[in-house]
C-alpha positions in Angstrom: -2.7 -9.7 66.0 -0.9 -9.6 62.8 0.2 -6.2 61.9 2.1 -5.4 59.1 5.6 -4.0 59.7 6.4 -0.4 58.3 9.8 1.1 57.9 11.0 4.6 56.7 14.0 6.2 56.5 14.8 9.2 58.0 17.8 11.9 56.8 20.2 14.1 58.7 22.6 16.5 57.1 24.7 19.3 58.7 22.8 22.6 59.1 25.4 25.9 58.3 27.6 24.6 55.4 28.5 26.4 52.5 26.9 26.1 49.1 30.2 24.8 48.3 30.8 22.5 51.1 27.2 21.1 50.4 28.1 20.5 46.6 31.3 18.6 48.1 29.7 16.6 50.4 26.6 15.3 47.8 29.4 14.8 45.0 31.0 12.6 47.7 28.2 10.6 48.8 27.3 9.7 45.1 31.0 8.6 44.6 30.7 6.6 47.4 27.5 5.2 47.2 25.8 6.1 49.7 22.0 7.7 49.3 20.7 11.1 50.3 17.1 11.3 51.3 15.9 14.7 49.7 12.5 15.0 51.9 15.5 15.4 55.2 16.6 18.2 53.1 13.1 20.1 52.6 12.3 19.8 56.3 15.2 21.8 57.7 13.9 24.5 55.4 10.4 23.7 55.8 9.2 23.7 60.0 6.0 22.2 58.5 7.4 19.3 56.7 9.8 18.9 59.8 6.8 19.2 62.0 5.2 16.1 60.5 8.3 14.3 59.8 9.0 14.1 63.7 5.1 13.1 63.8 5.4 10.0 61.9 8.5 9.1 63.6 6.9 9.8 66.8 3.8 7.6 65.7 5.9 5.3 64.0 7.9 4.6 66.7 4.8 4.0 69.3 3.2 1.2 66.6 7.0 -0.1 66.2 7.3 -1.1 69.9 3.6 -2.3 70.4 4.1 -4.8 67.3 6.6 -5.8 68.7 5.0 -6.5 71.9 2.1 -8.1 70.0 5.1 -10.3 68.5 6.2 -11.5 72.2 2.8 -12.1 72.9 2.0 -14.3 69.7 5.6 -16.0 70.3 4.3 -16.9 73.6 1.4 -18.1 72.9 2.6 -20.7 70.3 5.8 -21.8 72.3 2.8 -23.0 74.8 0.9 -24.5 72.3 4.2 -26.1 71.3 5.2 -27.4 74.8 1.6 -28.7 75.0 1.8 -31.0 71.9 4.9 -32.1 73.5 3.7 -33.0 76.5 0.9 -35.0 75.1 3.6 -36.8 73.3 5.1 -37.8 76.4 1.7 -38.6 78.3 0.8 -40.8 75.8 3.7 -43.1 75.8 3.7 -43.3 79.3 0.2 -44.4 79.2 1.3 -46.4 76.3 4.1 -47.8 78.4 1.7 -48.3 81.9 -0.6 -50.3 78.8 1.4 -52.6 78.0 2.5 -53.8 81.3 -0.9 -54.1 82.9 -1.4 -56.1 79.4 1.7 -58.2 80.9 0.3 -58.6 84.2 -2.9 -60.0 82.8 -0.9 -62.2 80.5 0.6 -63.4 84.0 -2.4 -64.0 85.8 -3.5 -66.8 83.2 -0.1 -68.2 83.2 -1.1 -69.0 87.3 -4.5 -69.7 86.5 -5.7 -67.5 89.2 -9.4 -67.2 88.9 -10.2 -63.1 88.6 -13.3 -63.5 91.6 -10.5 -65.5 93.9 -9.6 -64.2 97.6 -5.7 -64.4 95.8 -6.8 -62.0 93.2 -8.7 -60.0 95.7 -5.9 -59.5 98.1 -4.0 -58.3 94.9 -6.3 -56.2 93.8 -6.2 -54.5 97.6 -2.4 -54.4 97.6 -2.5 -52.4 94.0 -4.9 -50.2 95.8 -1.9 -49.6 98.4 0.7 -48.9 95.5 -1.8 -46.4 93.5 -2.7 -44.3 96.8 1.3 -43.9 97.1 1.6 -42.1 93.2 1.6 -38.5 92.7 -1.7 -37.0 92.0 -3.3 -40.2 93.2 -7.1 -39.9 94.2 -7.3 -43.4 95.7 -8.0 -43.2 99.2 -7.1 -46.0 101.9 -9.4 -46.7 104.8 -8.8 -48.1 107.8 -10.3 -51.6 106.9 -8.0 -51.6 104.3 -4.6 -50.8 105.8 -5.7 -53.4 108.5 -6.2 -56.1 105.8 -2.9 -55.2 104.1 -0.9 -55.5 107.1 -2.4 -59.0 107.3 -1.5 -60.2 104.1 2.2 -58.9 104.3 2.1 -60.4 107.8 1.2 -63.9 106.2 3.2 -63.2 102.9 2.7 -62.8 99.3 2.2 -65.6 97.5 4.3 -66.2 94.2 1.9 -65.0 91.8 1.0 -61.6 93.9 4.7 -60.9 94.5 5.5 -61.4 90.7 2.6 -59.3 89.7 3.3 -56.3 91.9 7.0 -56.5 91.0 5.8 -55.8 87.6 3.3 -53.0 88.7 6.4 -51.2 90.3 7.7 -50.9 86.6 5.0 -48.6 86.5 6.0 -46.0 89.0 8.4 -43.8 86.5 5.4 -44.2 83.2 3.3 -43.3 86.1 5.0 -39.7 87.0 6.0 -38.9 83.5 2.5 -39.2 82.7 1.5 -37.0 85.7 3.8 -34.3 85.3 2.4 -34.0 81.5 -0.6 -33.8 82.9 0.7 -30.9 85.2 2.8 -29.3 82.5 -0.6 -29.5 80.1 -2.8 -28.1 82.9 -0.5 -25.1 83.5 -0.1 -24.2 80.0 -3.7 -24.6 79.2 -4.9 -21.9 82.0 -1.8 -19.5 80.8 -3.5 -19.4 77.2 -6.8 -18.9 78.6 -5.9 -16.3 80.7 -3.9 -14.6 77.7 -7.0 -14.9 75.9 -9.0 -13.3 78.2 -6.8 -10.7 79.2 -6.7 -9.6 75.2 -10.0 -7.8 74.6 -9.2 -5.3 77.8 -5.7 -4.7 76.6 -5.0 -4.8 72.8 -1.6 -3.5 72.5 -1.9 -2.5 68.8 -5.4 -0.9 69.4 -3.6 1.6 72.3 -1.1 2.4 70.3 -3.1 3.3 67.1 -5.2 5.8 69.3 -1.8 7.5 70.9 -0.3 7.5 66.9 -3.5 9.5 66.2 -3.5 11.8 68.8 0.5 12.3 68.0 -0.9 13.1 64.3 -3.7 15.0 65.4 -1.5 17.0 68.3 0.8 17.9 65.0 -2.0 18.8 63.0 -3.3 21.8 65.1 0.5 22.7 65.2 1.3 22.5 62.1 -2.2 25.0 61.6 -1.1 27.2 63.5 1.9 27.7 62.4 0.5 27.9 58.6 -1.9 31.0 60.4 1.4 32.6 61.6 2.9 32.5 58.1 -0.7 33.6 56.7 -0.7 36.7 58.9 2.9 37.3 58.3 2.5 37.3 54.5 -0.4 39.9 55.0 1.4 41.9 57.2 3.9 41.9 55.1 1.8 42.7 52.0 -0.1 45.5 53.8 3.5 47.4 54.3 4.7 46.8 50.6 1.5 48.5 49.9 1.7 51.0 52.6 5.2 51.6 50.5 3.5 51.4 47.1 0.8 54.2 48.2 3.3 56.3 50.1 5.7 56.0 46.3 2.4 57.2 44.7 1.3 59.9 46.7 5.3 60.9 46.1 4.9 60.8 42.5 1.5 62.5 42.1 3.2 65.4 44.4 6.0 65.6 42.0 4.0 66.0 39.2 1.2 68.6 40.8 4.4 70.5 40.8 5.5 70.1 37.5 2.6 71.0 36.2 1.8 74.0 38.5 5.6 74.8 37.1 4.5 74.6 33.5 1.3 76.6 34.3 3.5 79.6 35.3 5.2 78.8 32.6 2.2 79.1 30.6 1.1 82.3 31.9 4.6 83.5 31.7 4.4 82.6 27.3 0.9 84.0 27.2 2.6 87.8 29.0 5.0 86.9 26.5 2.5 86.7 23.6 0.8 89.9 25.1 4.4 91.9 24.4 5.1 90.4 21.2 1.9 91.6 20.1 2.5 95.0 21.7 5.6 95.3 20.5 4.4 94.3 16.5 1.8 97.2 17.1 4.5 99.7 18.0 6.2 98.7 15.6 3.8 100.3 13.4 4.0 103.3 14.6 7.6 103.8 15.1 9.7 102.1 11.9 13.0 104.0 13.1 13.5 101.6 15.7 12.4 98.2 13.4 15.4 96.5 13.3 15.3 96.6 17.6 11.5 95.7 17.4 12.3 92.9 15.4 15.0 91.4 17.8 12.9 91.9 20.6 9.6 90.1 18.7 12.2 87.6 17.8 14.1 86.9 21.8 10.6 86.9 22.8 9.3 83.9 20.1 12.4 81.8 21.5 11.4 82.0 25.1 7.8 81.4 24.4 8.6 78.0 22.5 10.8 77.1 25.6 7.5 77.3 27.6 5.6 75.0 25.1 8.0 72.1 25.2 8.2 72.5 28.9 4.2 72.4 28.9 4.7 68.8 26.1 6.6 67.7 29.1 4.5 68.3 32.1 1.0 66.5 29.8 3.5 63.2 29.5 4.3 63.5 32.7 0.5 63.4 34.0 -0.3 60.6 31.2 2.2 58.4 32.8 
């Protein structure tokens, strides 16, 4: 359950400032050392690059708090583990203990020379049997027989060697419930883990998170596609009505010069009438050299206005090459 830890920083600057202001404010955070995250910047002017900004921070934050759930759990787990060594620790001196003073007991038993197959070291034996059946957790049982022959030998007394030896068994009674409530405290712990363990598989933390991150990502994804269609169709539309314009501008232009040159055809015809009379008039005069000098003022009014009508024609061909 180890996952590595992620971080990632995430800008926020004030949306409505002037150029200016802006300027200000960056000069100032450089002065004062303090950093500006340019990729905050992009995604207020960029929906798509704030879409999957708020994505990963979204998904981020999901695998954040389940890591750190998988962190409790781990924690858990090895505080038990813990506690368990500890317990051991203290079970075993207390067995340790318990050890030592059955070893003492023994010791004291050869001291008295009391034979270990004598009715004395029976009668002890049955009065230990008393004093286990009384500890906690105890599975000794008493029968009837027994408590009967118990109350006999307390009736007649113990002798010196039996009292001596239980004195010293009672030294056993704390040893006795330290080891005990290890045992309980070991027992717990133990069936905790185990059903930790078990309880794992059908609810990985890490794994439940990864799958909501995704659909987060993939939930962003479609958005973020259709918002990229929207632009698409908007950058079409608007390229069909700049060349709705440009045709409109053309047709315009084409007009204008269908009229220029249906001007500079009228003009034409208008220099070729002209050329008609010049010629008529160079005939007459022919005929009549009194009136010459007016002939020749008329040929020459005439030539003028006929070279107006061949630049204007010039004019009209650049026009249509264009």
């Amino acid at each position: 359950m180890k996952v590595e830890n992620t971080s990632f920083y995430i800008g926020q600057s004030v949306m409505g400032t002037s150029n200016r202001e802006q300027g200000s404010k960056i000069g100032q955070s450089k002065s004062s050392g303090l950093s500006i995250n340019g990729s905050a910047f992009a995604a207020q002017n960029d929906p798509i690059a704030a879409k999957r900004e708020e994505a990963k921070k979204k998904a981020m934050k999901i695998i954040g708090d389940a890591f750190a759930n998988d962190r409790k759990i781990d924690d858990d787990l090895n505080a038990r583990s813990e506690n368990i060594r500890k317990l051991k620790g203290v079970q075993n001196d207390a067995r340790k203990a318990v050890s030592e003073i059955e070893a003492d007991r023994a010791a004291l038993r050869d001291t008295y020379g009391v034979d270990a197959n004598s009715d004395e070291e029976k009668e002890l034996k049955l009065l230990e049997k008393e004093f286990r059946a009384r500890q906690k957790g105890s599975d000794v049982q008493l029968f009837k027989e027994d408590m009967e022959e118990i109350a006999k030998i307390k009736s007649r007394g113990l002798t010196e060697y039996q009292s001596r030896s239980m004195e010293m068994l009672e030294y056993e009674k704390p040893y006795l419930d330290k080891a005990y409530e290890a045992g309980q405290g070991i027992e717990e712990e133990n069936l905790t883990i185990a059903a930790i363990k078990r309880e794992l598989p059908k609810n990985t933390t890490m794994i439940k998170a990864q799958k909501s991150a995704d659909k987060i990502e993939q939930a962003a994804s479609k958005e973020i596609m259709g918002m990229l269609v929207d632009e698409a169709k908007e950058h079409i539309d608007s390229e069909a009505e700049e060349n709705e314009e440009k045709a409109k501008e053309k047709k315009e232009k084409e007009e204008e010069l269908q009229e220029k040159i249906d001007a500079a055809r009228e003009r034409r015809k208008e220099g070729e009438e002209l050329t008609e009379d010049i010629v008529e008039s160079a005939q007459d005069l022919t005929v009549a050299t009194s009136n010459i000098n007016d002939a020749q003022k008329d040929i020459k009014d005439m030539m003028n206005k006929l070279a107006l009508v061949e630049e204007d024609m010039k004019g009209a061909a650049v026009d249509q090459k264009s």
